[in-house]
Structure formats: C-alpha cells, structure tokens
C-alpha positions as CSV (number, residue, x, y, z in Angstrom):
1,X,-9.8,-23.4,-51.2
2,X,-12.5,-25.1,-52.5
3,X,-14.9,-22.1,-51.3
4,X,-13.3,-19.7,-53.1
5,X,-13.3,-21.3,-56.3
6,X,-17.0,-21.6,-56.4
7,X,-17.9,-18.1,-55.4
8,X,-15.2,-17.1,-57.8
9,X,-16.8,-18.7,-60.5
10,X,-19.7,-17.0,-59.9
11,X,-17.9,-13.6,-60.7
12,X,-20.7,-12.2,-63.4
13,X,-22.4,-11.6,-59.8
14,X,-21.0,-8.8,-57.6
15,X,-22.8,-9.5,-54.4
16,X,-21.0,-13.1,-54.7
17,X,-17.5,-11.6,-55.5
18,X,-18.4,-9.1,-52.2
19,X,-19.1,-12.3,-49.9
20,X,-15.7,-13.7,-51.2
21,X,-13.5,-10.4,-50.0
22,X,-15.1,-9.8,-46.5
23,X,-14.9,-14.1,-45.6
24,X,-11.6,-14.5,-46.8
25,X,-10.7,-10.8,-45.4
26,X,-12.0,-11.6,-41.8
27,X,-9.5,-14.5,-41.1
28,X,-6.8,-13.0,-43.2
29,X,-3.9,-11.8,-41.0
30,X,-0.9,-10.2,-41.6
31,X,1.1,-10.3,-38.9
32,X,3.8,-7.7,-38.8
33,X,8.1,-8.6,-38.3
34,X,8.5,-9.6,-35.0
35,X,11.9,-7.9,-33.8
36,X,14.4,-10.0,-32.7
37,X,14.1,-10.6,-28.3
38,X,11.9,-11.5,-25.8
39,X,8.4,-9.0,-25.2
40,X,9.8,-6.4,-23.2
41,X,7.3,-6.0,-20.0
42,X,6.5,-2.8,-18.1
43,X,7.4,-4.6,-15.1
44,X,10.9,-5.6,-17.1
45,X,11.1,-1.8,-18.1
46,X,10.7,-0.5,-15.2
47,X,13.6,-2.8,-13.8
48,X,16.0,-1.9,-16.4
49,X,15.2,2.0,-16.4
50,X,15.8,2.1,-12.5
51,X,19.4,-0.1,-12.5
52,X,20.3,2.2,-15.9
53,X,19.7,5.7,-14.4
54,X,22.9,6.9,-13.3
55,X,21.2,10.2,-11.7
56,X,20.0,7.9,-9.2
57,X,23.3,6.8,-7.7
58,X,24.4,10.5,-8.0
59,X,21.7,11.5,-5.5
60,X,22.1,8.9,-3.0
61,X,25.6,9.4,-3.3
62,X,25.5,12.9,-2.4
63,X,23.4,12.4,0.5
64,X,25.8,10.0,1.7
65,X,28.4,12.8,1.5
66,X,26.1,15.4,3.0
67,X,25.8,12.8,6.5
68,X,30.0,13.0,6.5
69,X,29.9,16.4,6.3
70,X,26.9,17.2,8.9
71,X,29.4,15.7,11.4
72,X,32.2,17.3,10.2
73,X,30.2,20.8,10.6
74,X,29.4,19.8,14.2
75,X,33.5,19.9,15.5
76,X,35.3,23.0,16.5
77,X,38.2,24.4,14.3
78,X,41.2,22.9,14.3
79,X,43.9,24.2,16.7
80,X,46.6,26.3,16.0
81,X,49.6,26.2,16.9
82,X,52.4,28.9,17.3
83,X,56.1,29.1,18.1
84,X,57.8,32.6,18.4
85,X,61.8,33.8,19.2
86,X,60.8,35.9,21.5
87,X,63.1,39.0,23.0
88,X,66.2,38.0,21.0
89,X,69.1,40.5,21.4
90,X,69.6,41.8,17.6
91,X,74.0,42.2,18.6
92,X,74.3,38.5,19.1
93,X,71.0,37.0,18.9
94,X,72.4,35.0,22.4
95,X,69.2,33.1,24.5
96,X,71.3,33.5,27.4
97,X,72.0,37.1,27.4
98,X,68.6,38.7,28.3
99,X,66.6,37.3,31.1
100,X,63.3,38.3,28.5
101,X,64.8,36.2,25.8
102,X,62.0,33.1,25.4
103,X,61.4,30.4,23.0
104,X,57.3,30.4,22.5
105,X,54.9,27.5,22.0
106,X,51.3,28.2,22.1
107,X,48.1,26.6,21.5
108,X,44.9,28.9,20.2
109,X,41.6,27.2,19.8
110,X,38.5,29.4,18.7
111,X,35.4,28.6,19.9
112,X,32.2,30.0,17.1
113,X,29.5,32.1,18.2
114,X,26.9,30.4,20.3
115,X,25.4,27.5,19.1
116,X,26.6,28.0,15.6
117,X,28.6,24.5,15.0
118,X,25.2,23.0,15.9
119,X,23.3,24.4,13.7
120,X,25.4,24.0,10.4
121,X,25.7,20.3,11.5
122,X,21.4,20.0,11.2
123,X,21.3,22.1,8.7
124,X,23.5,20.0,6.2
125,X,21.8,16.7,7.6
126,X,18.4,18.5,6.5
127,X,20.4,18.7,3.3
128,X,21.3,15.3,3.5
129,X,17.6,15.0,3.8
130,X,16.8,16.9,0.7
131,X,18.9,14.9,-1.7
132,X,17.2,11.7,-0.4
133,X,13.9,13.4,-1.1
134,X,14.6,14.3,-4.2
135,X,16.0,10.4,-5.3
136,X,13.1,9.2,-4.3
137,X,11.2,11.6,-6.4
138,X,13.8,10.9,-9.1
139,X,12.7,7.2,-8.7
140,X,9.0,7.6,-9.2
141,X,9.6,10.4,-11.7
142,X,11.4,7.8,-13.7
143,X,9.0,5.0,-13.1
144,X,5.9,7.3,-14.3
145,X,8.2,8.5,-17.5
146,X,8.8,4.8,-18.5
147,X,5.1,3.8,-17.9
148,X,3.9,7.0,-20.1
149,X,6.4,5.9,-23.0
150,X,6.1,2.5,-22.9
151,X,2.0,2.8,-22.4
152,X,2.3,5.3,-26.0
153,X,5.2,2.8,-28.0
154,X,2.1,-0.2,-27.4
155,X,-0.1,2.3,-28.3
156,X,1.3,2.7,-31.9
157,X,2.7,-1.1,-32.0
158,X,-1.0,-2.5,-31.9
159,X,-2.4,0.4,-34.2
160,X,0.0,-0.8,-36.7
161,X,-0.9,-4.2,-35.9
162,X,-4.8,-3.7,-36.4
163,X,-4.2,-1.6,-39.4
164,X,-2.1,-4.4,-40.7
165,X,-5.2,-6.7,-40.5
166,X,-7.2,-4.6,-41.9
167,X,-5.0,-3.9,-44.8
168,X,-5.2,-7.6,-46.9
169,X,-9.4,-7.0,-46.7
170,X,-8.8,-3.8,-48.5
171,X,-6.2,-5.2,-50.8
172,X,-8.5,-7.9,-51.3
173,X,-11.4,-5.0,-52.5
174,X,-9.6,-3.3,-54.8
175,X,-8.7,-6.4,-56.6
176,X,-12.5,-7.6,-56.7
177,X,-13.4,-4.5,-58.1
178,X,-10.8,-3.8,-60.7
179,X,-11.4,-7.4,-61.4
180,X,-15.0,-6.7,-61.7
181,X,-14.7,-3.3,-63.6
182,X,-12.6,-5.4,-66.1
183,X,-15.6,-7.9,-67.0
184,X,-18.2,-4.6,-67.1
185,X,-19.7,-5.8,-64.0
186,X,-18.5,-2.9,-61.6
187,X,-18.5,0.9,-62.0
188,X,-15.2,2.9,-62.1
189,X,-16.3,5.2,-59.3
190,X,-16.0,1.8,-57.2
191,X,-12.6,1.1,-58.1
192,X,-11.7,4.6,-57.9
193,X,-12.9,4.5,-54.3
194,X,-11.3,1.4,-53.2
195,X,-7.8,2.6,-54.6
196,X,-8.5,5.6,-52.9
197,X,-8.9,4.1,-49.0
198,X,-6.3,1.7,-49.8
199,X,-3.9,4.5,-50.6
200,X,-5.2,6.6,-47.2
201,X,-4.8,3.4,-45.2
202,X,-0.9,3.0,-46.6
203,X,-0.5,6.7,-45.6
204,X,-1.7,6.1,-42.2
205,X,0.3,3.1,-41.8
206,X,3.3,4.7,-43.2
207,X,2.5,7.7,-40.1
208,X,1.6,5.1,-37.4
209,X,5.2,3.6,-38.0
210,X,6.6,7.0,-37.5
211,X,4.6,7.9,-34.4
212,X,5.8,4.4,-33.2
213,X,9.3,5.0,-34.0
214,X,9.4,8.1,-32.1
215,X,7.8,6.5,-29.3
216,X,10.3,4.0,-29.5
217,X,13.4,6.8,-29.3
218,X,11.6,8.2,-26.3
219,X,11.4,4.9,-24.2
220,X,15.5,4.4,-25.2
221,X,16.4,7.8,-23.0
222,X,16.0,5.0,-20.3
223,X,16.0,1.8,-21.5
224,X,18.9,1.9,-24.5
225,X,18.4,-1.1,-27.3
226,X,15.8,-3.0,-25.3
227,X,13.7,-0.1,-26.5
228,X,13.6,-2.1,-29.8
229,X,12.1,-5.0,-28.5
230,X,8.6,-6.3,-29.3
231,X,5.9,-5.4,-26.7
232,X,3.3,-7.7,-25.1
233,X,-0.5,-7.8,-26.8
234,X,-2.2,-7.1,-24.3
235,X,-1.4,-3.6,-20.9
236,X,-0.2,-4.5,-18.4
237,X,-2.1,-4.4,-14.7
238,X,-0.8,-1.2,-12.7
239,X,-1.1,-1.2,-9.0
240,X,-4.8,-0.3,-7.8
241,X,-4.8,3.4,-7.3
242,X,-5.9,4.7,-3.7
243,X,-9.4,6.4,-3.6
244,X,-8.5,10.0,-4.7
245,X,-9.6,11.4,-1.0
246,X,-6.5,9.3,-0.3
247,X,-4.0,10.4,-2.3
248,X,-5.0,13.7,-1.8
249,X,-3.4,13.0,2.2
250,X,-0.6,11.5,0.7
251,X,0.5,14.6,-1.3
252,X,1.4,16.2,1.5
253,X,4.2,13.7,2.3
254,X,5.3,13.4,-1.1
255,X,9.1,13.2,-1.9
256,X,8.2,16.2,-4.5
257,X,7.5,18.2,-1.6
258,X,9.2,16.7,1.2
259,X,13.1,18.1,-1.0
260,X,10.7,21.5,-0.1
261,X,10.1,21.2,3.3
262,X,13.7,20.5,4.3
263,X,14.6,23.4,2.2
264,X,12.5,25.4,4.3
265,X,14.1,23.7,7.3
266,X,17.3,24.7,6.4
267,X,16.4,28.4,5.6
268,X,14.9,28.3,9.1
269,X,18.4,27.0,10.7
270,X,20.3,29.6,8.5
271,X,18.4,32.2,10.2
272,X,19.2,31.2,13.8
273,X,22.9,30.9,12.3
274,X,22.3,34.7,11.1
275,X,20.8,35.1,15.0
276,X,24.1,33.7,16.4
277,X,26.2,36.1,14.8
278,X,25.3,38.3,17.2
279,X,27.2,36.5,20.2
280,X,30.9,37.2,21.0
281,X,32.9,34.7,19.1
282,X,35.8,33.2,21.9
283,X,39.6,32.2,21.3
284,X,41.3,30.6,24.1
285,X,45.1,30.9,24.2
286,X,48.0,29.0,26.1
287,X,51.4,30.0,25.8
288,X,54.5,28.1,27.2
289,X,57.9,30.3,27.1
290,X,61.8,28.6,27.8
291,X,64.4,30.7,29.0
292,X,68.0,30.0,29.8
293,X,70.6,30.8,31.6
294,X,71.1,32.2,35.0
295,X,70.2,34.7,37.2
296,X,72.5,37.3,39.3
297,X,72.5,34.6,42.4
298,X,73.4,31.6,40.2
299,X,69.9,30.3,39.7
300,X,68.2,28.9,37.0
301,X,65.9,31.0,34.7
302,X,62.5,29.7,35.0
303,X,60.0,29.6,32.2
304,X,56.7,31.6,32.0
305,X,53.1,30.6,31.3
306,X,51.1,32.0,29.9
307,X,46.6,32.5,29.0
308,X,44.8,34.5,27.2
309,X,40.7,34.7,26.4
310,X,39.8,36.4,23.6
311,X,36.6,38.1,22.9
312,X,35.3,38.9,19.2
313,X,32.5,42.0,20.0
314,X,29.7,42.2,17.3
315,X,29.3,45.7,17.8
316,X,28.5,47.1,14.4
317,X,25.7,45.1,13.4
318,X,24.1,47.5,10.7
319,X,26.0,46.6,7.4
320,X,26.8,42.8,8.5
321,X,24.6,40.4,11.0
322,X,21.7,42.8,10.1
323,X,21.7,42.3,6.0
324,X,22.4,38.9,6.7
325,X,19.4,37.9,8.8
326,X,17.1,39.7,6.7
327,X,18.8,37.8,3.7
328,X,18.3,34.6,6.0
329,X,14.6,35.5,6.5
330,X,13.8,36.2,2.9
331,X,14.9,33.1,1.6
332,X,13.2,31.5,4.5
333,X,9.6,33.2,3.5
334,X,10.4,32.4,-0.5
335,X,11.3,29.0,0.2
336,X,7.8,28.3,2.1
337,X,6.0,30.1,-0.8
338,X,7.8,27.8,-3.3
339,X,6.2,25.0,-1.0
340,X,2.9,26.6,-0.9
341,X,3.0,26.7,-5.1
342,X,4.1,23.1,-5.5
343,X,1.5,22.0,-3.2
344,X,-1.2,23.8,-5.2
345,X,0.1,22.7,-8.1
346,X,-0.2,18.8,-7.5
347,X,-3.5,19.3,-5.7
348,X,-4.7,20.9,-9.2
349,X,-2.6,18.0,-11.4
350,X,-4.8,15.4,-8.7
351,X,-7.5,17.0,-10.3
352,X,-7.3,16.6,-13.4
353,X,-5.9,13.9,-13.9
354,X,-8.4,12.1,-11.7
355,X,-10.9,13.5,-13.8
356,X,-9.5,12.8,-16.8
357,X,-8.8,8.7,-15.3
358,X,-12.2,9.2,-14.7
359,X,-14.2,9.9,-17.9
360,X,-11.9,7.6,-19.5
361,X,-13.1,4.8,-17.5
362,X,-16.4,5.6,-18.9
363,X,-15.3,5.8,-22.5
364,X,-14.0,2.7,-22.5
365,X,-16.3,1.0,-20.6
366,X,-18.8,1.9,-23.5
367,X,-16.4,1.4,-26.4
368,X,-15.7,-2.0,-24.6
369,X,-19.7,-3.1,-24.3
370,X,-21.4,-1.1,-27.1
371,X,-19.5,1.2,-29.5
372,X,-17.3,-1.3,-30.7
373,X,-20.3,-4.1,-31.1
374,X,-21.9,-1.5,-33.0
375,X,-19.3,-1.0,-35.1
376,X,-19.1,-4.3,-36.0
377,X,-23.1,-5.0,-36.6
378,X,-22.7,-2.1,-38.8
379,X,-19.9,-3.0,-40.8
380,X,-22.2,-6.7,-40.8
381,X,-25.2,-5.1,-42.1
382,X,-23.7,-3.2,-44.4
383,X,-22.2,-6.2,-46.3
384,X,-25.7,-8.2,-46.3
385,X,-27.8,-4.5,-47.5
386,X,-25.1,-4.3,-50.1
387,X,-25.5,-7.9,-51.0
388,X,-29.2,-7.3,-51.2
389,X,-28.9,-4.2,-53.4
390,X,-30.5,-2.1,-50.8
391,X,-27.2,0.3,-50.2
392,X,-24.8,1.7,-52.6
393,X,-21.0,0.7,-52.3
394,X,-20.0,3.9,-50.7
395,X,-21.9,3.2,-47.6
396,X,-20.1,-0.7,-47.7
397,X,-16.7,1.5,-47.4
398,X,-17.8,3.8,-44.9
399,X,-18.7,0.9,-42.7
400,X,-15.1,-0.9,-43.1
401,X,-13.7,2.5,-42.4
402,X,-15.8,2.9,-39.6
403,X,-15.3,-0.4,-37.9
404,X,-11.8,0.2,-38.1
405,X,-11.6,3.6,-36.5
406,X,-13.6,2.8,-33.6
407,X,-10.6,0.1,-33.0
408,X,-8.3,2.0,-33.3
409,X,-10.3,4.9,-31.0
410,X,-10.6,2.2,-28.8
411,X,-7.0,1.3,-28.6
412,X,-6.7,5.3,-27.8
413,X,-8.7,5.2,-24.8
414,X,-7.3,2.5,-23.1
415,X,-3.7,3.6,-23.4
416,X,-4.8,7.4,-22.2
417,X,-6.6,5.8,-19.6
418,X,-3.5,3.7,-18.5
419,X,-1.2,6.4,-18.8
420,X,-3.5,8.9,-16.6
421,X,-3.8,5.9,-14.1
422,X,0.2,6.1,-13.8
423,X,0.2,9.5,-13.4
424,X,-1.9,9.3,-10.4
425,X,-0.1,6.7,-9.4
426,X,3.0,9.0,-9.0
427,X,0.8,11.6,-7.3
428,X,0.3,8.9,-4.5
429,X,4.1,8.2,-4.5
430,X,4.0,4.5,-6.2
C-alpha cells in the first residue's frame, strides 16, 4: 500500500505514524468465525421453539381428555345387577319343595342427588377450559422467553463483533508506539498505556464471549443445536404494540388469567355440588322372581315382581355436607383472590414495562441522532488536536475508548428496548 509506505517512512514524526494507525484502523475489519448454518431468525426461532415444546401437546392433550370426561361425568351410574337363591330348603335345597323358594334377578340403578351429574359434567368442561387457557399462555410464555434470549445472544454476538473491529486499531497502536519508543521518538508512559487498553479490551472480549455463550445455553432450553447458529446483523421488526390504554383492556381477557377465572368457575360449581348434597339421593329397584312347581290344585307356581324406591336422607348434616360447603366456599373466595393478585400484578408489570419501553425509546432515539455522532467527532478531533500537539496522548485514548463504549451502550439500549417491547407484547397476548 503505497500510502502506508510513505507515512511510514516518515516515522521520525509521531503525528504521521498516528495518521497511519487510525486510516488503516478505520477500514480494518476483523470479522469473527462464522458458525457453520444459515442466520437463525426470530421468526425461524420462534417456529422451532413452538413445534419443539413438548409441554405444549401435553396441555392440549389433556384438555382433550378433560372434554371425554365432562361427558362421561354427565351419565348416571352404571346399573347393577343382582341374582339371589332365594328361600331354598337347607334339607334338600329342592326349588320345588317350598312354594317361597325363587330364583332372583334384579336391576338397581341410583339416581345422585339433585342436579349433581350436571354439575360435575361443567365443572370438568370448565377444566377443560382451564388447560386450554393455560396452553395458550404456555404458547406466548414461550414465544416472549425465546424473543428475550434470542434479543440478549444478538446482543453479545454484535458486542463481540464491534469489539472485534475495534481490536486490530488498538493492535495497530501498540505497535506504532513500541515502534516509536524503540527509535526515542515516543514516551514509555505511551506504550505502557496502549498495552494497557489492549490487554482491558482482550479481557472484555474474553467476558463478552462468555456472556454470549451463556446466552447461547439459554436460547438451546428451546431451540437445541440451532442455538449455535449465527444470528442476523441487524433486530428483527416485532409486531407494533397496541397503545398501552389498549392493552390494559386486553389484560383482562388474558389466557394468564382466563386458567383463573375458570378456576373460579369451577370452585363456584363445586359449591352448588356441596349445595346438592343436601337432597335425598334415589335408588330404584326391580326384581323378577321364578318359582316352580305346583300348587295344592295342580296349578302352576307363578312368579313374583317385584319394586322398590329407595331414599338416601341427609339428615346429619353437621360433620359432612356442612364442612364440605364451607370447604367449597373457601376455595371459591381464595381462588377469586388469587384472580384479584394476578390481575394486579400484570396491571403493575404493564407499568413498568411500558415505562421502561418508554424511556428507552428516548435513549436511543438520542444515541441514534447525537450521542453516537458525538462520539465519533470526538474521537475525530482528538486525532487532529493530537496531531497538532494541542492534547496529550492520554486524552487520544480516552476518545477511542469512548467512541467505542457509546457503541456498545448503544447496542444495549436497543436490545433492552426490544426485549421490553416483547414483553409487552405478551401482556397484550401476541
């Protein structure tokens, strides 16, 4: 590079050598291994978090089962049949002997207090409800875990890649100046400095990769090896968020609280089971007895019918149907509570993370149009004071090191401001 050779041969001056590392250090890039795969999306994440998820098909599974059963709850008891020897002679055990002497068949069916079948039959559909609730607040629990992860592995996957960029300029100024320290034209101070940064900035690197590696083992609860894969440059656009009035309505019908409600709903039809127990409980019987033999005249025996009703009387209620509807009603009242808690809970999470997604907004709007111009004009100026003998080379550092944090600060506040944009959107059930 025919540049480079003349300003290097014009080592004797310092301010030269200077120009040389910050133009060859601006458009020097070191790009980082690129793992093997395609970018891995959010969108793509997303997709293979929600096909992986086996807690998913568990729920929906079990709702499925809850509908069977709801009907099943519904039908009467089975039933029962009976058969008795009944009025057998014990000397020769003859069903001819005794006109009494029957063979029995008998059908019993019981029929449950009031309108208790009924009521078990919504109550387990209100289950059934419940565990539908709760997948689909499994599903955007899961979305809103991936986006946070995946938001915080790009995070650390572009800090390393910045820092990476950053690092050949600073390689590039502790060679100058050992170089110039060598030939008596820098003082040791300055090489001692520019050692010293390029050892912090190998220690930060060396904590970004961890950072990013956790990260990484994070995202792979859900995603597995794809967890691996190389990330896109640039976030990703998330749906537009509702206007927080709006999402405020839409807590109410959230699936977080909706598994809630139809908890309470169930409590509530427990009770009027509880209520129930306090009808008669019927059994209805019909009995069919053969005899044989004759009678006296020469006749036939005939065979008897028979019916029977029978009546189960509640009529020690104290120590039974009493504890157990003011059991019903107490889980009833704590279930609403729980309700009441959860609500207030996401109202105050709406909150703050509004507020948060708010004032981030702001930050990065102004990292975005000044701080990071700034930075750069400093880091500019810098060079041409130094190059001018009007600053020292301290301040020169200071203004590398500074450019380079308000990047990475940068990069900070857009990924908090992404993730507190997903959270919200879970909040509004998205």
């Amino acid at each position: 590079m025919n540049t480079f050779n003349i300003l290097w041969r014009e080592l004797q001056n310092k301010k030269f050598s200077l120009i040389l590392f910050v133009a060859t250090g601006i458009f020097a890039t070191n790009l980082m291994a690129e793992q093997s795969g395609a970018e891995l999306s959010l969108l793509e994440a997303e997709a293979i978090a929600l096909k992986a998820d086996p807690m998913l098909n568990l729920l929906d599974a079990n709702a499925e089962a809850l509908d069977e059963a709801a009907i099943a709850d519904g039908q009467l008891p089975d039933p029962k049949m009976q058969f008795t020897m009944f009025n057998f002679p014990t000397d020769t055990f003859s069903r001819t002997q005794e006109p009494i002497t029957q063979l029995r068949f008998g059908l019993q069916q019981a029929i449950p207090r009031g309108d208790t079948l009924e009521l078990k039959s919504k109550r387990t559909s209100l289950k059934a409800s419940s565990m539908r609730a709760k997948n689909d607040d499994a599903e955007l629990k899961l979305r809103s875990n991936v986006r946070k992860y995946w938001f915080e592995t790009w995070y650390w996957v572009q800090a390393e890649r910045t820092l990476n960029k950053d690092m050949s300029l600073f390689r590039q100024l502790v060679d100058i100046t050992e170089s110039q320290y060598a030939a008596g034209k820098q003082n040791q101070q300055d090489v001692i400095r520019a050692e010293l940064e390029f050892g912090l900035l190998e220690d930060r690197l060396t904590h970004i990769k961890q950072q990013q590696e956790a990260a990484r083992a994070n995202l792979s609860q859900w995603l597995g090896a794809d967890s691996l894969r190389d990330l896109p440059a640039e976030l990703p656009e998330l749906p537009a968020l509702p206007s927080r009035a709006e999402i405020q309505s839409r807590i109410a019908t959230h699936p977080a609280l909706r598994v809630l409600s139809a908890k309470i709903d169930m409590n509530r039809k427990s009770v009027a089971i509880a209520r129930e127990a306090y009808k008669p409980a019927w059994t209805l019987g019909l009995n069919y007895g053969i005899r044989d033999g004759q009678n006296p005249d020469g006749s036939d025996r005939a065979d008897f019918l028979a019916a029977s009703i029978g009546l189960d009387l509640p009529l020690f209620t104290d120590k039974r149907q009493d504890r157990r509807l003011a059991a019903a009603q107490k889980l009833a009242s704590a279930a609403q509570l729980q309700l009441d808690d959860k609500y207030a809970a996401m109202q105050s999470k709406l909150e703050r993370d509004h507020a948060a997604w708010t004032r981030l907004s702001q930050r990065l709007a102004r990292y975005e149009k000044t701080l990071i111009g700034q930075a750069v004009a400093n880091s500019e100026a810098s060079l041409l004071a130094y190059q001018n003998d009007t600053t020292d080379f301290a301040t020169l550092m200071r203004a590398k090191i500074t450019e380079l944090n308000t990047n990475l600060k940068a990069l900070r506040i857009h990924t908090d401001y992404a993730k507190a944009h997903a959270r919200l959107l879970y909040l509004a059930g998205e």
